[in-house]
Z-matrix of the N, CA and C atoms (Angstrom, degrees):
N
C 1 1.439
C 2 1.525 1 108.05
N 3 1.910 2 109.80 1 132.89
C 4 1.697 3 96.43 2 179.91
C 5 1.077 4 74.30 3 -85.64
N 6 1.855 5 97.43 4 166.50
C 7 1.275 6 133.87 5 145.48
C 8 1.460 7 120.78 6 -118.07
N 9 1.331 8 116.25 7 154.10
C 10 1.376 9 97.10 8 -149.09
C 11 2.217 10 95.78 9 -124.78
N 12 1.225 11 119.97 10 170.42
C 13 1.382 12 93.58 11 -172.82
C 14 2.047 13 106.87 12 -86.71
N 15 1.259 14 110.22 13 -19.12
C 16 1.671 15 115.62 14 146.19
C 17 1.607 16 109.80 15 -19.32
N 18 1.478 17 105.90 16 -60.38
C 19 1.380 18 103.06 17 -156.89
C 20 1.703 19 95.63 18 -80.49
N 21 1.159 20 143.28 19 -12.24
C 22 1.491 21 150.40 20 162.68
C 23 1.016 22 101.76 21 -54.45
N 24 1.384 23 120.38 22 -71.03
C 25 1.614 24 106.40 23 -152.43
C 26 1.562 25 87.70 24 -84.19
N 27 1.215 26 150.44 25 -34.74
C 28 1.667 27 136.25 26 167.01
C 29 1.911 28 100.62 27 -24.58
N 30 1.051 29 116.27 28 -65.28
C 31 1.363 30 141.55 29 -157.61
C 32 1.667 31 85.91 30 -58.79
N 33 1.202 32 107.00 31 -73.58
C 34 1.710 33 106.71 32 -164.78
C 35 1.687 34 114.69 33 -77.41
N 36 1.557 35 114.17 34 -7.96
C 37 1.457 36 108.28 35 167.83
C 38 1.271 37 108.97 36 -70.92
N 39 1.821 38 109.31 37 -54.15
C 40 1.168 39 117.97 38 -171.62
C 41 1.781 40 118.70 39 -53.61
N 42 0.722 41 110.55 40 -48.42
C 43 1.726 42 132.12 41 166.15
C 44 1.361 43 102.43 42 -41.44
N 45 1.245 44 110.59 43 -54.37
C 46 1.713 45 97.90 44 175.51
C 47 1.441 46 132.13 45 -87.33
N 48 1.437 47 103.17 46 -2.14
C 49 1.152 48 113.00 47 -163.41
C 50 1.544 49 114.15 48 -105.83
N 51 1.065 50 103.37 49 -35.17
C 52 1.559 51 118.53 50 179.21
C 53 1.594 52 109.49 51 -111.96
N 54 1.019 53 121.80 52 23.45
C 55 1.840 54 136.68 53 -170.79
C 56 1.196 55 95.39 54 -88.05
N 57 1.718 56 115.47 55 111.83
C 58 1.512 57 121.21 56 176.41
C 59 1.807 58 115.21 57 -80.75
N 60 1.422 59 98.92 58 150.41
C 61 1.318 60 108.82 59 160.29
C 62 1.623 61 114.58 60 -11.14
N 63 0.958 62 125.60 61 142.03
C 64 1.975 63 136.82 62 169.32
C 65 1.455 64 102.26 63 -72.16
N 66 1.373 65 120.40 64 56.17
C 67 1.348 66 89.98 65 -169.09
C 68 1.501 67 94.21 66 -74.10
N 69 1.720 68 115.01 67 169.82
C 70 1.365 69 125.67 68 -169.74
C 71 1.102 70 132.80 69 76.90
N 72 1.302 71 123.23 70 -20.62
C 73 1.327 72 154.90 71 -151.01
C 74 1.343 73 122.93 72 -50.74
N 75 0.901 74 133.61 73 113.50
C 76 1.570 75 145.91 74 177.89
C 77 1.650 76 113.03 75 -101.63
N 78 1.487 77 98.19 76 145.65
C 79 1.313 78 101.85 77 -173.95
C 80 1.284 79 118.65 78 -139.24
N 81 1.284 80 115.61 79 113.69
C 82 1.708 81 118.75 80 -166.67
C 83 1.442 82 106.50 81 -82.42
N 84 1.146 83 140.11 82 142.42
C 85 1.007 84 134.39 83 119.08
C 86 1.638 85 143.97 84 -111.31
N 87 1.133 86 116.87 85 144.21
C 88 1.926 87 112.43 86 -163.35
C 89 1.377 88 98.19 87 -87.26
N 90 1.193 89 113.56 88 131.65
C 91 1.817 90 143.03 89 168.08
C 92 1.407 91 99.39 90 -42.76
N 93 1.064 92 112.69 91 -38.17
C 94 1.862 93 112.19 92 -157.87
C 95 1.258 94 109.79 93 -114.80
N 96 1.403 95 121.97 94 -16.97
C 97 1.694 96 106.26 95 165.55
C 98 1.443 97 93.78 96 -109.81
N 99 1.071 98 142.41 97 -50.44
C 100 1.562 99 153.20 98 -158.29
C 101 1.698 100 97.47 99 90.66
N 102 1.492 101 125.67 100 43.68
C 103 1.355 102 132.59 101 162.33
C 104 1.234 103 108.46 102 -73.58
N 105 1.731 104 133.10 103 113.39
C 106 1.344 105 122.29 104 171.96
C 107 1.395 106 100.14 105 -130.78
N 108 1.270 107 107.81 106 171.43
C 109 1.865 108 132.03 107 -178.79
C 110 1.493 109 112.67 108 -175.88
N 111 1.356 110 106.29 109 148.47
C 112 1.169 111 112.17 110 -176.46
C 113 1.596 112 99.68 111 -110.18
N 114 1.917 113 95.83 112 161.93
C 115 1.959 114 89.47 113 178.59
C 116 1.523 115 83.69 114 -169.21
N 117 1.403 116 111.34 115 150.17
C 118 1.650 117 105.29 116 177.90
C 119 1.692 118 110.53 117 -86.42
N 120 1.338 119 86.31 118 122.68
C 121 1.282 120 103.46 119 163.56
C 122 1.490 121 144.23 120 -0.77
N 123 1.619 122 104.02 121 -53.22
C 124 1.439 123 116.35 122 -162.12
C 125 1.604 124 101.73 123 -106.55
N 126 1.591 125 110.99 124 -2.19
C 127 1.715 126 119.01 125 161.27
C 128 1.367 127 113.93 126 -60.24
N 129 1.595 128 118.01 127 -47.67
C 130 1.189 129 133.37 128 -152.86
C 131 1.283 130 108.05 129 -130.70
N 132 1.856 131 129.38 130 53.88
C 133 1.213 132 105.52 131 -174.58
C 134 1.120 133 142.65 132 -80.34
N 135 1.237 134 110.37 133 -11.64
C 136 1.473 135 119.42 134 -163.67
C 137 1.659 136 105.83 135 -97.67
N 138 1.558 137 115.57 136 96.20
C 139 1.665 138 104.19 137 166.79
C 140 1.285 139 139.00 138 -54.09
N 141 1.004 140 159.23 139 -172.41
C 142 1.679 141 150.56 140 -150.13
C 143 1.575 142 82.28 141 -157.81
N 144 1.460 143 104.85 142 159.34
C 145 1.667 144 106.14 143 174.35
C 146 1.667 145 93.47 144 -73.28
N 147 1.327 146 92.79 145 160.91
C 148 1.526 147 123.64 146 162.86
C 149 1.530 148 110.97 147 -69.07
N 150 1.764 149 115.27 148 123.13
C 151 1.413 150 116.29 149 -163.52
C 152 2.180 151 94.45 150 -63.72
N 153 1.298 152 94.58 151 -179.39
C 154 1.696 153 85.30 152 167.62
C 155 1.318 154 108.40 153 -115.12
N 156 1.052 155 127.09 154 27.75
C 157 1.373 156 130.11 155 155.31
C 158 1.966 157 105.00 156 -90.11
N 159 1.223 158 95.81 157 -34.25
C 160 1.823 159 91.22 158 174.19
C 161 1.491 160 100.73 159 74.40
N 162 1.422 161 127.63 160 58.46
C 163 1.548 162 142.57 161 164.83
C 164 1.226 163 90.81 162 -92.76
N 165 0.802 164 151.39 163 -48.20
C 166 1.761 165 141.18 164 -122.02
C 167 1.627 166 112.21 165 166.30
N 168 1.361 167 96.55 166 -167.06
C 169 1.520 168 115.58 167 -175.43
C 170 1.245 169 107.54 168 -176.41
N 171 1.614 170 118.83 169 142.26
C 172 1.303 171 127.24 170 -177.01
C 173 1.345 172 112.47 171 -135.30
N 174 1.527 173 124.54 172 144.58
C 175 1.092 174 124.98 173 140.35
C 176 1.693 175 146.85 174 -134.01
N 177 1.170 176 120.26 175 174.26
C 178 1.722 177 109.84 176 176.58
C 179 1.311 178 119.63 177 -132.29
N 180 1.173 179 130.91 178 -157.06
C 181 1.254 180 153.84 179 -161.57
C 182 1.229 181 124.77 180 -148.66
N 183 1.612 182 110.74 181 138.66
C 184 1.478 183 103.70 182 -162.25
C 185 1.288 184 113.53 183 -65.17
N 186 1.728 185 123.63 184 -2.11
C 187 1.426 186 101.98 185 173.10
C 188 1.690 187 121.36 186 -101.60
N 189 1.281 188 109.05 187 4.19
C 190 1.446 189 111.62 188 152.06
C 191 1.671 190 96.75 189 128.50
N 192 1.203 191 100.92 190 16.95
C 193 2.118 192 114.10 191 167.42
C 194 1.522 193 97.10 192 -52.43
N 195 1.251 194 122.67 193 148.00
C 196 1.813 195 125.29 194 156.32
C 197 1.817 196 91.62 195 -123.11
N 198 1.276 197 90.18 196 172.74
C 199 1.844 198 116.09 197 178.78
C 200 1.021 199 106.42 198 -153.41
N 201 1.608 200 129.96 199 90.63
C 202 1.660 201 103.96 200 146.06
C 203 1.272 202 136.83 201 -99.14
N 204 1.255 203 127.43 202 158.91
C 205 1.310 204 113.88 203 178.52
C 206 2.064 205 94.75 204 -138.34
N 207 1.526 206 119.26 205 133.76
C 208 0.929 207 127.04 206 -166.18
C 209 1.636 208 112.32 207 -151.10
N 210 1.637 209 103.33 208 -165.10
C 211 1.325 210 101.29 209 172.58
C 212 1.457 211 101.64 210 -172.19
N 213 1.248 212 132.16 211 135.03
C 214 1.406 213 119.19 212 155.07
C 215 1.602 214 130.95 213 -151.30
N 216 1.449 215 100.50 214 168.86
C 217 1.959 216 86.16 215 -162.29
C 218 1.904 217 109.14 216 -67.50
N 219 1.325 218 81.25 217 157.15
C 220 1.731 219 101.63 218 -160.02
C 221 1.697 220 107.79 219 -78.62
N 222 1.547 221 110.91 220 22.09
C 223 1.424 222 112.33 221 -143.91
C 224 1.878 223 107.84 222 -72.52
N 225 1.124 224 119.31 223 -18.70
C 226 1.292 225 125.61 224 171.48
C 227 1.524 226 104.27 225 -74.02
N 228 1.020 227 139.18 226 41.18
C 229 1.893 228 122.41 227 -174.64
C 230 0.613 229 110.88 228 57.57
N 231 1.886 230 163.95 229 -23.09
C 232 1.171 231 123.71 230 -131.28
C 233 1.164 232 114.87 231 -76.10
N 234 1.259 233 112.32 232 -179.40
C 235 2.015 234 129.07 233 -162.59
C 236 1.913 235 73.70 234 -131.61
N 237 1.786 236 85.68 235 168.71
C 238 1.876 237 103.27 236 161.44
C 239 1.353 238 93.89 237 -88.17
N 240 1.363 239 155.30 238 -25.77
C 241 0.991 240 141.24 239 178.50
C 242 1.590 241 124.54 240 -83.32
N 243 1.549 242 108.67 241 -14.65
C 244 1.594 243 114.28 242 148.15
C 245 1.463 244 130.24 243 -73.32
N 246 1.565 245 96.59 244 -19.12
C 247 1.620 246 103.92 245 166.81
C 248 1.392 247 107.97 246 -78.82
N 249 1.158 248 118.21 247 -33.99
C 250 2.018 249 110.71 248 -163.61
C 251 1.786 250 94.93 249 -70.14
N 252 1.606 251 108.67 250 -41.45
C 253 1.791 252 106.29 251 -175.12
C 254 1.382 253 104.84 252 -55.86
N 255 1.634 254 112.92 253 -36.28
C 256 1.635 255 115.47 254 -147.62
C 257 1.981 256 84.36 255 -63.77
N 258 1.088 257 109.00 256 -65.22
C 259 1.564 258 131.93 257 -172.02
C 260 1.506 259 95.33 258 -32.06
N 261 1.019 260 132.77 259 -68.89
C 262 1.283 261 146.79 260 -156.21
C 263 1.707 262 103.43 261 -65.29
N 264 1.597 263 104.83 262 -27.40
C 265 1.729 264 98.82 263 164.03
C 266 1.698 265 125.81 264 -69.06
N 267 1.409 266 95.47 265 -24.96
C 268 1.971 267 98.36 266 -158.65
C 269 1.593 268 80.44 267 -102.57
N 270 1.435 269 127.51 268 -52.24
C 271 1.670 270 107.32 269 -159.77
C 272 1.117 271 123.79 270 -116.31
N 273 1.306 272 124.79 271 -168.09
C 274 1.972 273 124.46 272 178.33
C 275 1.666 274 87.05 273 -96.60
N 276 1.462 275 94.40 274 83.43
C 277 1.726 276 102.92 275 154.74
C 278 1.644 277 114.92 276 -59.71
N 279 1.275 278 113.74 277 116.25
C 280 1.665 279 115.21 278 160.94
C 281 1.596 280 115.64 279 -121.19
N 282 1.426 281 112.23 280 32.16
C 283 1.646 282 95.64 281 158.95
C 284 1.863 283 83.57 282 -169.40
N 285 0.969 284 136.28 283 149.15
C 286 1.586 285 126.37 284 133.42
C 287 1.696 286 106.97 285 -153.31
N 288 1.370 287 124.07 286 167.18
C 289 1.116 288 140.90 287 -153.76
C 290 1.475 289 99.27 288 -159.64
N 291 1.135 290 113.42 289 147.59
C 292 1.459 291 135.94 290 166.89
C 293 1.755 292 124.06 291 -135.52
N 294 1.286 293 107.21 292 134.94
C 295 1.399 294 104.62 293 157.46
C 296 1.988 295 116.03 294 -124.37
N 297 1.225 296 116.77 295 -168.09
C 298 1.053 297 119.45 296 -157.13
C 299 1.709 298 84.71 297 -66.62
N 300 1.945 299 131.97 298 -32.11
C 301 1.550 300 120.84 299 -140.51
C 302 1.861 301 71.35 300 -121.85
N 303 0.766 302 144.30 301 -39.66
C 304 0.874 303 126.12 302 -161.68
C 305 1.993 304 134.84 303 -138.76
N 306 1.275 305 131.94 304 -154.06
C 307 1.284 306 103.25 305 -162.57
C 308 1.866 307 78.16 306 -166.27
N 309 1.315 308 113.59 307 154.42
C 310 1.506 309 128.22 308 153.07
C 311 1.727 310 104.00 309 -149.70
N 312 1.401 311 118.20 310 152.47
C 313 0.991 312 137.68 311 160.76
C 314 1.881 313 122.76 312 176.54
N 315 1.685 314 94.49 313 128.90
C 316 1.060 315 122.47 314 -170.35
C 317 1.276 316 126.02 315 -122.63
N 318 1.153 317 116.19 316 150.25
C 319 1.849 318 122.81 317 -147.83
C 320 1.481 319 110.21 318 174.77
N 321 1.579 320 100.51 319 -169.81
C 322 1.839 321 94.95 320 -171.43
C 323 1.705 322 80.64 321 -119.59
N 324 1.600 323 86.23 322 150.15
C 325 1.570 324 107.43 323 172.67
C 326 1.651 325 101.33 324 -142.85
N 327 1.437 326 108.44 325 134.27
C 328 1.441 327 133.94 326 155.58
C 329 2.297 328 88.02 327 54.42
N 330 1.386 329 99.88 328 45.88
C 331 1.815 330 94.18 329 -160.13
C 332 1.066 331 147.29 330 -45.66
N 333 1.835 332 53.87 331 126.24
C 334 2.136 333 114.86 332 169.86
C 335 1.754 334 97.16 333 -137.18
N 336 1.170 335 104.39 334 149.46
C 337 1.616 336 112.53 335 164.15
C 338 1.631 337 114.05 336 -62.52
N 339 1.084 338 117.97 337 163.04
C 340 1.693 339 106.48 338 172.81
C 341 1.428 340 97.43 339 -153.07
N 342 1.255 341 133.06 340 142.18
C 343 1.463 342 137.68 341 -169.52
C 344 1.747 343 83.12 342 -143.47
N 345 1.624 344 116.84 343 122.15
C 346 1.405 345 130.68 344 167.68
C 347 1.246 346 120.92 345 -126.46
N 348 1.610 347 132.06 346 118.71
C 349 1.188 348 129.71 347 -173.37
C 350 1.927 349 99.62 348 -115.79
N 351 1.331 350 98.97 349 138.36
C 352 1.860 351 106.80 350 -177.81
C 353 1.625 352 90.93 351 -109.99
N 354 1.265 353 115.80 352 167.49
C 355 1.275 354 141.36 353 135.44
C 356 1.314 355 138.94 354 -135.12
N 357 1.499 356 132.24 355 125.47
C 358 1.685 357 113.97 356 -169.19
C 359 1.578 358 92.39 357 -94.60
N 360 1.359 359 99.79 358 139.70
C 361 1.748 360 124.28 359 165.88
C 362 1.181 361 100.99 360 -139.81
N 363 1.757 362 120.07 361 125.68
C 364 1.091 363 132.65 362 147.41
C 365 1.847 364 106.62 363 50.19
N 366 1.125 365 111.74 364 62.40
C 367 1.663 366 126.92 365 171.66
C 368 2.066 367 101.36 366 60.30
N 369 0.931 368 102.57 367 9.44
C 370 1.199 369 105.96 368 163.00
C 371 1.868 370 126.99 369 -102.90
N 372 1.673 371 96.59 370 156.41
C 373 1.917 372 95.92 371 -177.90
C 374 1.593 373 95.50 372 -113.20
N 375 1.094 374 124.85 373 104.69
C 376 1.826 375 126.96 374 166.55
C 377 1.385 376 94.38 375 -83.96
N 378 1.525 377 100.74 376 136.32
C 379 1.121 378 105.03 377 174.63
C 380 1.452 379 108.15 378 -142.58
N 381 1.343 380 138.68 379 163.49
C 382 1.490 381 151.52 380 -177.55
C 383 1.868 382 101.75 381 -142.54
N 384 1.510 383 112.54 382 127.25
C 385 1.631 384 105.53 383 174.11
C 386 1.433 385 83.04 384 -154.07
N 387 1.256 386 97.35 385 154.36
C 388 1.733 387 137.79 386 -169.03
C 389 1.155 388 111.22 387 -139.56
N 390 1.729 389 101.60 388 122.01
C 391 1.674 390 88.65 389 169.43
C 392 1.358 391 99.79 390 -161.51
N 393 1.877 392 108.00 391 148.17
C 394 1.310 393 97.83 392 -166.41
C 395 1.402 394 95.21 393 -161.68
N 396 1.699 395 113.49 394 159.62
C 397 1.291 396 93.02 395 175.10
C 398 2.076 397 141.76 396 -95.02
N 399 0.939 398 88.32 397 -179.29
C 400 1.240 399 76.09 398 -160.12
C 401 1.156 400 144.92 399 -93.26
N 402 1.805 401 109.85 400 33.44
C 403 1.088 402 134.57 401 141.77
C 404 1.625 403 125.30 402 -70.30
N 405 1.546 404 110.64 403 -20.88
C 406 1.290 405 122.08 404 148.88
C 407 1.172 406 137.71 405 -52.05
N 408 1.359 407 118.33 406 -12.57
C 409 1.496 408 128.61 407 -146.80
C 410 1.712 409 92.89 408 -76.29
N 411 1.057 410 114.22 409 -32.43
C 412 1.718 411 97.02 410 -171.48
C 413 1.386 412 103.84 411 -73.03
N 414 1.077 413 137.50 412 -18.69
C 415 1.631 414 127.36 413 177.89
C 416 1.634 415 102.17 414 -102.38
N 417 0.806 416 134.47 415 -30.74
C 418 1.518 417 137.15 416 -174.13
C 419 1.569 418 109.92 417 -70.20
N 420 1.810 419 104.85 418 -58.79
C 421 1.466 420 90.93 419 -154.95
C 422 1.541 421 107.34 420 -78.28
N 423 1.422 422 127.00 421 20.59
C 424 1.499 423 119.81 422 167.06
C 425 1.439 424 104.46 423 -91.36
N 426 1.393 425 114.69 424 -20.27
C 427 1.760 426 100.93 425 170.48
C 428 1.190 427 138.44 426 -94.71
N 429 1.413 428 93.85 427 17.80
C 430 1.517 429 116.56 428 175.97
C 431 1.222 430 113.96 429 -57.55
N 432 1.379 431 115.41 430 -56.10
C 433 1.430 432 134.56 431 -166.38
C 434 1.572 433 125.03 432 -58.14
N 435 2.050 434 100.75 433 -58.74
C 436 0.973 435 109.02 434 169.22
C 437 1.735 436 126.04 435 -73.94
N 438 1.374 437 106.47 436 -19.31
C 439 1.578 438 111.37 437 162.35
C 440 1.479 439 121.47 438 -65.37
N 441 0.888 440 116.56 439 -55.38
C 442 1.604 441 124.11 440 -165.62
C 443 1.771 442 110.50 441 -78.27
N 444 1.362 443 122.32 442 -26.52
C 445 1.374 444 132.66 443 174.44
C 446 1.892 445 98.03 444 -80.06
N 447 0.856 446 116.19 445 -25.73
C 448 2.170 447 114.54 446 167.75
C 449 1.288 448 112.03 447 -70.95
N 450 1.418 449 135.77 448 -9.01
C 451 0.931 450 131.72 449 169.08
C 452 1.017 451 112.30 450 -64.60
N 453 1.974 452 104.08 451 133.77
C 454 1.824 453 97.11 452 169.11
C 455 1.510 454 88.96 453 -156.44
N 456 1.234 455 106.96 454 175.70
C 457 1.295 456 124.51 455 -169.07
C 458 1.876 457 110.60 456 -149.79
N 459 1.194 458 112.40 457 146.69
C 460 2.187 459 102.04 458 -173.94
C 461 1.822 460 99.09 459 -64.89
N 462 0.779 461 100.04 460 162.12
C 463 1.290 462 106.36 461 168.45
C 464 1.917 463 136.11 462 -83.18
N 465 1.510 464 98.14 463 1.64
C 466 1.267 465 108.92 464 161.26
C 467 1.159 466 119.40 465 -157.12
């Protein structure tokens, strides 16, 4: 099946545009980067252990939803615009965007949809990614929006 990059930004307007309230909403934040986001709860219930490096934390759903939410040091250079190329090597990128702080791009990987938003703070990469498949898409891609825009990170 093509997909076309039309159908990306459809996917990521709509997602932001029509993305309801959190109701339920839980909000992680990591001890060690101060990476937080909120996402409701009962999307993503099941948590995953905590890596032991302590970047992040993820979780899914019994029908095969993932959540991560993370962070890590920026120590290779990267730009958001080295992230949109990096992306564009491993998956079927259909939308990405960059600004000077930050980066989104979304596409199908190993298929499932994946919607990823970065932010740089203070030599750090915050990041939030979603991915699910895409028989999910009618309940998923409205929480794209309001998930991935809660991301934040301190500013130094």
């Amino acid at each position: 099946m093509i997909r076309s990059t039309a159908a990306g930004i459809g996917l990521v307007l709509a997602a932001v545009m029509a993305g309801p309230v959190l109701a339920d909403s839980f909000t992680y934040a990591n001890p060690r980067f101060g990476t937080s986001a909120s996402f409701p709860a009962e999307a993503f219930p099941q948590a995953l252990p905590e890596p032991t490096d302590r970047d992040g934390r993820a979780w899914r759903s019994p029908q095969g939803a993932e959540l991560f939410i993370y962070a890590r040091a920026n120590s290779g250079g990267e730009t958001p615009a080295s992230i949109t190329r990096a992306r564009g090597q491993d998956d079927e990128v259909t939308y990405a965007k960059a600004g000077q702080r930050w980066a989104v791009v979304s596409g199908y990987r190993d298929g499932k949809i994946f919607y990823e938003r970065y932010i740089f703070r203070g030599g750090l990469i915050h990041s939030v990614a979603i991915r699910y498949p895409e028989a999910l898409r009618g309940r998923y891609d409205r929480l794209v929006g309001p998930i991935t825009m809660s991301l934040r990170g301190p500013s130094s």
